[in-house]
NULOLUM-541764 format. One record per residue (C-alpha): chain; residue in three letters; y, z, x; residue number from 1. Coordinates in nm, 2 decimals. Layout:
<sites>
['A'; 'ala'; [Y; Z; X]; NUM]
...
</sites>
This chain:
<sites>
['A'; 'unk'; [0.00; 0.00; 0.00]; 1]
['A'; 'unk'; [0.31; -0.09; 0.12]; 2]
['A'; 'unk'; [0.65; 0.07; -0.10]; 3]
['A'; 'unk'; [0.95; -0.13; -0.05]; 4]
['A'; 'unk'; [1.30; -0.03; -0.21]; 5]
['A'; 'unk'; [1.53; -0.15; -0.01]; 6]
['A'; 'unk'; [1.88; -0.25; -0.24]; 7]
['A'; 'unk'; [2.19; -0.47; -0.08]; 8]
['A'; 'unk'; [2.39; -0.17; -0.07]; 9]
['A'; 'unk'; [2.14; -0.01; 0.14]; 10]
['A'; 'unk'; [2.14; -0.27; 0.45]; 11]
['A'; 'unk'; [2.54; -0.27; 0.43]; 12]
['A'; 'unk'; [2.52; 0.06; 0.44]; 13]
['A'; 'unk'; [2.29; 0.07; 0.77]; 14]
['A'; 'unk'; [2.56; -0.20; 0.92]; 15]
['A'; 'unk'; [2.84; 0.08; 0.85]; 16]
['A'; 'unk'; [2.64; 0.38; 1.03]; 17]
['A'; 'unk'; [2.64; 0.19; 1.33]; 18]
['A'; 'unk'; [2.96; 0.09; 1.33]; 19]
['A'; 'unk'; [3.13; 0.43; 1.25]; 20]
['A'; 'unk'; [2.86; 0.61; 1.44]; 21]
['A'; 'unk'; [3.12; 0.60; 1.76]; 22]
['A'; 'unk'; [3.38; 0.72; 1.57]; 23]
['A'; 'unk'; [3.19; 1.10; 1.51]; 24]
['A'; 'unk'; [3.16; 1.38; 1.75]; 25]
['A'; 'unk'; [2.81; 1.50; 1.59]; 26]
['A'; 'unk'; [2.57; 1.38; 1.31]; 27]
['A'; 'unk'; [2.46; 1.60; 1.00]; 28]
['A'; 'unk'; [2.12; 1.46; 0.94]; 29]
['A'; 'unk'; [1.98; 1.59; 0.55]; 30]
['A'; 'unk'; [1.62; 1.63; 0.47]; 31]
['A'; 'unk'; [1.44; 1.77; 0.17]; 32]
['A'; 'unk'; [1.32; 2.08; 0.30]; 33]
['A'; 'unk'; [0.97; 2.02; 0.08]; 34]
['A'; 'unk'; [0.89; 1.70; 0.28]; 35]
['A'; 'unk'; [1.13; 1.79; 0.65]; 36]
['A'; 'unk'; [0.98; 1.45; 0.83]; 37]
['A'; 'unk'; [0.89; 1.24; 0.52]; 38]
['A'; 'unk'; [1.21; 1.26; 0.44]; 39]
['A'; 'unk'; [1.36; 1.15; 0.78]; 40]
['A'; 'unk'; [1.46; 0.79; 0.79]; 41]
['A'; 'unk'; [1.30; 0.64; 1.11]; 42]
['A'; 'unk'; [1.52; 0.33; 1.13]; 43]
['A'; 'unk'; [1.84; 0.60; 1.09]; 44]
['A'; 'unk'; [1.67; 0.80; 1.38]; 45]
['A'; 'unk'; [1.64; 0.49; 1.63]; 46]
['A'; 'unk'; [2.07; 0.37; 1.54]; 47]
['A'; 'unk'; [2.13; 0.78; 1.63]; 48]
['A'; 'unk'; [1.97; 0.78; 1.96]; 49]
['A'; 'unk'; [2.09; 1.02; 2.17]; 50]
['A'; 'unk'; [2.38; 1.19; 1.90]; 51]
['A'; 'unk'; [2.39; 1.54; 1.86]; 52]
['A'; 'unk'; [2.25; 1.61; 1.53]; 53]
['A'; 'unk'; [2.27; 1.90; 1.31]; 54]
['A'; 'unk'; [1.98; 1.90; 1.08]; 55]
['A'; 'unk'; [1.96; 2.07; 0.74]; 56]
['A'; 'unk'; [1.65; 2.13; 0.53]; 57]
['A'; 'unk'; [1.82; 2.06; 0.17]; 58]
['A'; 'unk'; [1.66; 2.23; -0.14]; 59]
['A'; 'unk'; [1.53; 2.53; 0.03]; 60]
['A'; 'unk'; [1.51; 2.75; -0.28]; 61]
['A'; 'unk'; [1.20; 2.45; -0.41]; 62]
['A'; 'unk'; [0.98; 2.48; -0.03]; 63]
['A'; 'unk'; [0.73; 2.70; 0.07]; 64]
['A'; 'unk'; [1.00; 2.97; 0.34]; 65]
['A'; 'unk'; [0.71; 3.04; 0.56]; 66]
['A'; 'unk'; [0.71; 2.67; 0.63]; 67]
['A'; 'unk'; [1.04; 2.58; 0.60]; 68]
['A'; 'unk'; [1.07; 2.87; 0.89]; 69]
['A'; 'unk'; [0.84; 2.67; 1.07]; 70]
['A'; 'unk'; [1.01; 2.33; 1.07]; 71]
['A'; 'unk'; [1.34; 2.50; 1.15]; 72]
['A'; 'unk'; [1.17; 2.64; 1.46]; 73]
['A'; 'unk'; [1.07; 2.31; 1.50]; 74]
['A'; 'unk'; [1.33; 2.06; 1.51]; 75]
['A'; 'unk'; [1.58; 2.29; 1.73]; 76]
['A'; 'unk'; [1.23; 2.30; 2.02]; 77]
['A'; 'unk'; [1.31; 1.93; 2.01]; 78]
['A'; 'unk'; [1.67; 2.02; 2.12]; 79]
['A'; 'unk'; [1.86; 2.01; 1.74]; 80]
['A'; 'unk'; [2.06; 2.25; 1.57]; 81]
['A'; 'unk'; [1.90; 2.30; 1.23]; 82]
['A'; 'unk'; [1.89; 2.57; 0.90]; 83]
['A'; 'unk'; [1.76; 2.55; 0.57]; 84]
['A'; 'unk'; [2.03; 2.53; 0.29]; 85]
['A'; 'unk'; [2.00; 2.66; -0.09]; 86]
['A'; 'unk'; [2.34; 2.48; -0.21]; 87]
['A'; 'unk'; [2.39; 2.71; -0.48]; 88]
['A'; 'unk'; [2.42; 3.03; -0.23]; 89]
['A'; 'unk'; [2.74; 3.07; -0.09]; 90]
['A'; 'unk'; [2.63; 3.19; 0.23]; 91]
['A'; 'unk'; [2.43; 2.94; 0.30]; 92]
['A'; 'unk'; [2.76; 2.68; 0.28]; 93]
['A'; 'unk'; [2.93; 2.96; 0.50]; 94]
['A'; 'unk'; [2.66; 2.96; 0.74]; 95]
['A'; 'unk'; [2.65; 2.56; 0.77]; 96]
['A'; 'unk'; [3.05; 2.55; 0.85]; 97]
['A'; 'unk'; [2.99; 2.77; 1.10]; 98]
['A'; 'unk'; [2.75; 2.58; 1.27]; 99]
['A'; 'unk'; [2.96; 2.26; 1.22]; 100]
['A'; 'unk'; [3.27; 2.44; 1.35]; 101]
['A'; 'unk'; [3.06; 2.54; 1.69]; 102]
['A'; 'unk'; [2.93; 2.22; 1.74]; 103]
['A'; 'unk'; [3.26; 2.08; 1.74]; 104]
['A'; 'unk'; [3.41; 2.36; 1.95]; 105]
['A'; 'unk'; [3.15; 2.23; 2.22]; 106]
['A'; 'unk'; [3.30; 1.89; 2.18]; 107]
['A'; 'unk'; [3.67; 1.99; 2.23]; 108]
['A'; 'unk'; [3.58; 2.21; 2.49]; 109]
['A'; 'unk'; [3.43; 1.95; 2.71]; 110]
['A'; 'unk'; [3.73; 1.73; 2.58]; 111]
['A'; 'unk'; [3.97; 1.99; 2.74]; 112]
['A'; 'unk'; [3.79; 2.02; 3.08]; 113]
['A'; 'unk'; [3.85; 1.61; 3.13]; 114]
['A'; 'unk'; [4.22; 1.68; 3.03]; 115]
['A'; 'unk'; [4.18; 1.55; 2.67]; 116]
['A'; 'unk'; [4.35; 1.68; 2.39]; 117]
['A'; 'unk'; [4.17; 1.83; 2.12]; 118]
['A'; 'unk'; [4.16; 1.67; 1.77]; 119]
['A'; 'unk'; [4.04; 1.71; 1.45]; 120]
['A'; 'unk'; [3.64; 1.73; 1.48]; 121]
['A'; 'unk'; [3.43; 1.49; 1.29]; 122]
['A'; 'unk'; [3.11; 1.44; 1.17]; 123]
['A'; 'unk'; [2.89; 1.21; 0.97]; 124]
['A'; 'unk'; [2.67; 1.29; 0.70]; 125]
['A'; 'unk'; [2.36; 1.09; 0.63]; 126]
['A'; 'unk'; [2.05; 1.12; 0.45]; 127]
['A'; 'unk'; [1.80; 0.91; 0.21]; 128]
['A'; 'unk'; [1.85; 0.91; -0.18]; 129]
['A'; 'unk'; [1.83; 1.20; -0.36]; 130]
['A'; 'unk'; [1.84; 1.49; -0.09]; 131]
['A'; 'unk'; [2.12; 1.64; -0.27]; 132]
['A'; 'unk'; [2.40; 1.52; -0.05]; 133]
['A'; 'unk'; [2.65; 1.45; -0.25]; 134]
['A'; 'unk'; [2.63; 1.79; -0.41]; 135]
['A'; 'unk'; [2.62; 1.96; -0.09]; 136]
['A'; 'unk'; [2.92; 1.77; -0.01]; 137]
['A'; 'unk'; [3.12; 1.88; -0.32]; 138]
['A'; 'unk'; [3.06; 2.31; -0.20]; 139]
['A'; 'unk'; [3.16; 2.23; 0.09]; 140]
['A'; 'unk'; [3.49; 2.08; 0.02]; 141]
['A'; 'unk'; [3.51; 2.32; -0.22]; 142]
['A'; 'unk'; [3.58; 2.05; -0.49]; 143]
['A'; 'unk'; [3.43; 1.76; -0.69]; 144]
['A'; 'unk'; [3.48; 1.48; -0.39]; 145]
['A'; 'unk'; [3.14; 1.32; -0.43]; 146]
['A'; 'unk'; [2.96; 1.16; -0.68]; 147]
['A'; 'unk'; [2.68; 1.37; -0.79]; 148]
['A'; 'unk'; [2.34; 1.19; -0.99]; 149]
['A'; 'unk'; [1.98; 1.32; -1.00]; 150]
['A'; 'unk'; [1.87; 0.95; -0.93]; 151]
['A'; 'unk'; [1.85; 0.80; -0.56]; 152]
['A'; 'unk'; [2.15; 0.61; -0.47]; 153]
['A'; 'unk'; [2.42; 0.73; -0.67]; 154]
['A'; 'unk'; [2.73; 0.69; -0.36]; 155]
['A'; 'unk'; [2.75; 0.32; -0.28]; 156]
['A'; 'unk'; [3.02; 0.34; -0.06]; 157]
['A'; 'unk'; [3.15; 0.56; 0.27]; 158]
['A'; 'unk'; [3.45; 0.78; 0.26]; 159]
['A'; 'unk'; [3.61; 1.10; 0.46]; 160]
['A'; 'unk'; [3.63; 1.43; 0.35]; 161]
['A'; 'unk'; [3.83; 1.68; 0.49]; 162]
['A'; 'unk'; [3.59; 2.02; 0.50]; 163]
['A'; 'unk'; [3.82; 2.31; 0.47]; 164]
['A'; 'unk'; [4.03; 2.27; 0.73]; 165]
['A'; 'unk'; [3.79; 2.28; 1.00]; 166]
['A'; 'unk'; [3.62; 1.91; 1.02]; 167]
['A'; 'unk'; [3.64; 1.60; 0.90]; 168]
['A'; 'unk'; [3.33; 1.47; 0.70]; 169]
['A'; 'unk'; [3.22; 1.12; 0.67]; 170]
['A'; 'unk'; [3.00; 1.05; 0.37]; 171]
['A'; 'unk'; [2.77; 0.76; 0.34]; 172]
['A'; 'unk'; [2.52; 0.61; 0.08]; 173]
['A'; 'unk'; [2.12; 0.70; 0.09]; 174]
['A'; 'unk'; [1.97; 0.48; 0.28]; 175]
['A'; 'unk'; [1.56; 0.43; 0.30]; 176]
['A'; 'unk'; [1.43; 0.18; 0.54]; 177]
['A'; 'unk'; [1.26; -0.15; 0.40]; 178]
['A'; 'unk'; [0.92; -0.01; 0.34]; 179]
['A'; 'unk'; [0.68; 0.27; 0.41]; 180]
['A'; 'unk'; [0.41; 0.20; 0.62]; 181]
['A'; 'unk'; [0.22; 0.52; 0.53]; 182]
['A'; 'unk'; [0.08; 0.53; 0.18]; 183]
['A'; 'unk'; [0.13; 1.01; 0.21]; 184]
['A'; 'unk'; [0.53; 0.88; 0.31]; 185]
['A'; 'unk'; [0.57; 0.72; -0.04]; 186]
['A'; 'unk'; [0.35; 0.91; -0.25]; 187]
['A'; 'unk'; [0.57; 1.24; -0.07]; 188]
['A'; 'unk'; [0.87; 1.11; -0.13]; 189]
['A'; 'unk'; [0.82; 0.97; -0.50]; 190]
['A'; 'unk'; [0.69; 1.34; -0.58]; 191]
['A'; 'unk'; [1.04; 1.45; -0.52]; 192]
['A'; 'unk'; [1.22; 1.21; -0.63]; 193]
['A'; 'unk'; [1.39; 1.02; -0.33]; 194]
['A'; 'unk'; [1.25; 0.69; -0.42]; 195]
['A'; 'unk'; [1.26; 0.58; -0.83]; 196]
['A'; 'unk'; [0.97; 0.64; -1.05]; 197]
['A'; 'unk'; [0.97; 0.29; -1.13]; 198]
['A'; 'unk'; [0.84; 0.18; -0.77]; 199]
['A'; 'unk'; [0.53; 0.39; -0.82]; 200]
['A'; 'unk'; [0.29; 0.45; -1.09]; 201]
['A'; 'unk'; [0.34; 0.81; -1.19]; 202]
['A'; 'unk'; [-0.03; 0.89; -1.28]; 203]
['A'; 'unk'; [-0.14; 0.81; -0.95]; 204]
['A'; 'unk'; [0.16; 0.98; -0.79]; 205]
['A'; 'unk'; [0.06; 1.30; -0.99]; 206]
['A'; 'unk'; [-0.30; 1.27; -0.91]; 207]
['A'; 'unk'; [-0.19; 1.29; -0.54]; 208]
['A'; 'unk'; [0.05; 1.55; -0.63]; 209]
['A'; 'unk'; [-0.28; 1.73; -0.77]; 210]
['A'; 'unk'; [-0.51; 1.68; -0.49]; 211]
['A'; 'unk'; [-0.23; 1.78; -0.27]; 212]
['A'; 'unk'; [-0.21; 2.12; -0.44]; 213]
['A'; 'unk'; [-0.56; 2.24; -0.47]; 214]
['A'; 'unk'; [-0.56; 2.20; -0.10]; 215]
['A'; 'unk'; [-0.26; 2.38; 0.00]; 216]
['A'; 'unk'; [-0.16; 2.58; -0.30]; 217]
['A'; 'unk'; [-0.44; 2.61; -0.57]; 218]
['A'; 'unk'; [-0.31; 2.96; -0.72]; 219]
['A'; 'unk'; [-0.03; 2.79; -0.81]; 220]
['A'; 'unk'; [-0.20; 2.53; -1.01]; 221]
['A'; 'unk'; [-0.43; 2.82; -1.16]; 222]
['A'; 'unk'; [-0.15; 3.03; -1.24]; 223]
['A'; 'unk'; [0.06; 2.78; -1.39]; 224]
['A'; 'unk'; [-0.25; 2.58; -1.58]; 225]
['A'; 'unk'; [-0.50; 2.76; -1.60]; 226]
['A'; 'unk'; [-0.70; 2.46; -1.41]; 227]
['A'; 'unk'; [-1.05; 2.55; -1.30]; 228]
['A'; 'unk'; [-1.09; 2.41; -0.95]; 229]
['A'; 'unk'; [-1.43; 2.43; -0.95]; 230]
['A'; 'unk'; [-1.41; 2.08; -1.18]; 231]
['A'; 'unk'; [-1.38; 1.81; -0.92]; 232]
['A'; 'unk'; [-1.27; 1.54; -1.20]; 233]
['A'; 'unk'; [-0.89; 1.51; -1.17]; 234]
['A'; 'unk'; [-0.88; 1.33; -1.52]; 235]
['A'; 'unk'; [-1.04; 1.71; -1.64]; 236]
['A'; 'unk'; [-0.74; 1.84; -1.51]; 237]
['A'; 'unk'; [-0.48; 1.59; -1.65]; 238]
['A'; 'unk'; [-0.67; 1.65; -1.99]; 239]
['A'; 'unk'; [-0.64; 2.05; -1.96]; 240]
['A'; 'unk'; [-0.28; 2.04; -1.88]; 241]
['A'; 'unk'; [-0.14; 1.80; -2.13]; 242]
['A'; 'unk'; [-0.37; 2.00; -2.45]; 243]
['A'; 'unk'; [-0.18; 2.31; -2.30]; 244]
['A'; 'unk'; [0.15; 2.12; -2.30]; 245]
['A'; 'unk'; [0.14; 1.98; -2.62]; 246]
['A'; 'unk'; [0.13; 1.59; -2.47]; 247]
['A'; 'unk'; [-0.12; 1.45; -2.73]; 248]
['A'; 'unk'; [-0.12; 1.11; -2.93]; 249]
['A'; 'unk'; [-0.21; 1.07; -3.23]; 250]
['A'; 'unk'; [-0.62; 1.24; -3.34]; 251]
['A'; 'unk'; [-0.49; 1.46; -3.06]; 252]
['A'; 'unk'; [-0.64; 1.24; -2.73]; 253]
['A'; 'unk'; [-0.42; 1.36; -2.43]; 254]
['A'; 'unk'; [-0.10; 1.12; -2.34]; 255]
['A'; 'unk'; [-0.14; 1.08; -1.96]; 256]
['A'; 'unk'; [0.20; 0.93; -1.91]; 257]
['A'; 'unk'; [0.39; 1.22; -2.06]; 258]
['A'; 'unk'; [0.10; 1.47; -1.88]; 259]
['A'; 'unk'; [0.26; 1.32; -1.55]; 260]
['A'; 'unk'; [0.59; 1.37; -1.63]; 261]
['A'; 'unk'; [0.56; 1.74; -1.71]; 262]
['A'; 'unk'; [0.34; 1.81; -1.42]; 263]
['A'; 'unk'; [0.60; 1.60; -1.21]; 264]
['A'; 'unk'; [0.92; 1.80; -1.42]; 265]
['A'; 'unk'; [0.76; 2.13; -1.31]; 266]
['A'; 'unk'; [0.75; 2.05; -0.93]; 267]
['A'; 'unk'; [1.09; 1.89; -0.93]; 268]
['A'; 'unk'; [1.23; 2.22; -1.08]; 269]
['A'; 'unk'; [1.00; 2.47; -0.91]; 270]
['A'; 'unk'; [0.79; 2.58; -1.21]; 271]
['A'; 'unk'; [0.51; 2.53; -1.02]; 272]
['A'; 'unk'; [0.66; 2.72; -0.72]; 273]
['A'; 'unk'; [0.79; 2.69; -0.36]; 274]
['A'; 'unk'; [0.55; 2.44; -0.22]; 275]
['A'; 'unk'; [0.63; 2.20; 0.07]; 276]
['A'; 'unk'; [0.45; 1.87; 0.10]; 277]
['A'; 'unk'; [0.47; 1.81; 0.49]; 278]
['A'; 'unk'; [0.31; 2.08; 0.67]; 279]
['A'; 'unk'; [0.31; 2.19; 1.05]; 280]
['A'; 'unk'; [-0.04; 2.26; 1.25]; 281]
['A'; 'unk'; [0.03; 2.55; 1.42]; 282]
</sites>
């Protein structure tokens, strides 16, 4: 299987990154803290090269924490700055300025020693669809700047934000590269929503979603479904879930479309729990 979702915005969007890339004294990379790497645009990674990057787990309040500790310990042994961010917590914003304002102290620091003047720090913001950018964005500035949707690709265009004060902020679209090589890297990132349900069919999306979970977090799925796990049949499972959930047709056989979307609805929302799709071997 190979996914590809790759809209003309999205390649003119790619053009822009490289060419404002010299403009910015550090890059503030956003993944989805429930699937860190998934979620981390390879063709973005090869235009950054060697730029400083901040990176920040997005959605932390929906991942597993002992895993999202993990990956933060992670990315900074590979010589990053990163944190996990819950948006809706305050300190959290607090704590990512901070971060943002060292970075660029750094920068004007080693400006200074070559005789430079200091300016105005900036940084670019980039991430694929749906990571929650433009709302993260909006807290902090403080105010409605962005464009905020719960569909990938909602900003279509680049513009600069001034943070608070301390840095200047340039925003650009979601951009996924032209296809995903690995089948986990799609059905990952359709689970959360970063790529449309319309690429993917949901009922094999939430089968994989399934499987995924009696692996890694099968309490979850007893708790919240009362699924026996013993029962190897994932169509048993779709069929105990949607007579609990009400998702029948008519003579009251199960609707597995609308099963899908409530299984898919309660992982999006963390229902089902903190869970996080890519995991760490350690």
């Amino acid at each position: 299987m190979q996914i590809q979702w790759y809209p003309g915005h999205m390649a003119k969007a790619k053009r822009e990154v490289q060419e404002k890339l010299k403009l910015v004294d550090f890059v503030i990379e956003l993944v989805d803290a429930r699937t860190p790497v998934s979620s981390q645009n390879p063709m973005l990674q090869e235009i950054l090269g060697e730029k400083q990057k901040l990176i920040v787990l997005m959605k932390s309040d929906l991942a597993d924490p002992q895993v999202t500790e993990q990956w933060v310990n992670h990315f900074e042994e590979e010589g990053n700055i990163a944190l996990s961010v819950d948006v809706n917590q305050k300190k959290d914003i607090e704590r990512l300025i901070h971060k943002a304002k060292e970075l660029g102290q750094g920068v004007n620091d080693k400006r200074a020693s070559k005789g430079v003047q200091p300016r105005a720090i900036r940084a670019m913001i980039i991430g694929i669809p749906n990571v929650g950018k433009s709302t993260l964005i909006n807290r902090l500035a403080n105010k409605k700047r962005a464009e905020v949707g719960d569909k990938p690709g909602v900003t279509k265009k680049q513009q600069w934000i001034k943070i608070r004060g301390k840095f200047e902020l340039l925003d650009t679209p979601g951009i996924l590269w032209p296809k995903f090589e690995e089948e986990e890297v799609g059905y990952k990132l359709a689970t959360t929503g970063s790529i449309k349900d319309t690429i993917l069919h949901l009922d094999e999306v939430v089968i994989y979603l399934l499987k995924f979970l009696k692996e890694h977090y099968p309490t979850l799925l007893e708790e919240r479904y009362g699924l026996d796990l013993t029962e190897e049949d994932v169509i048993t499972w779709f069929d105990v879930i949607g007579k609990k959930r009400g998702c029948l047709q008519a003579g009251g056989v199960v609707d597995y479309e609308k099963t899908s979307d409530v299984i898919l609805r309660d992982f999006r929302s963390g229902k089902l729990g903190r869970i996080t799709m890519d995991r760490l071997h350690v």
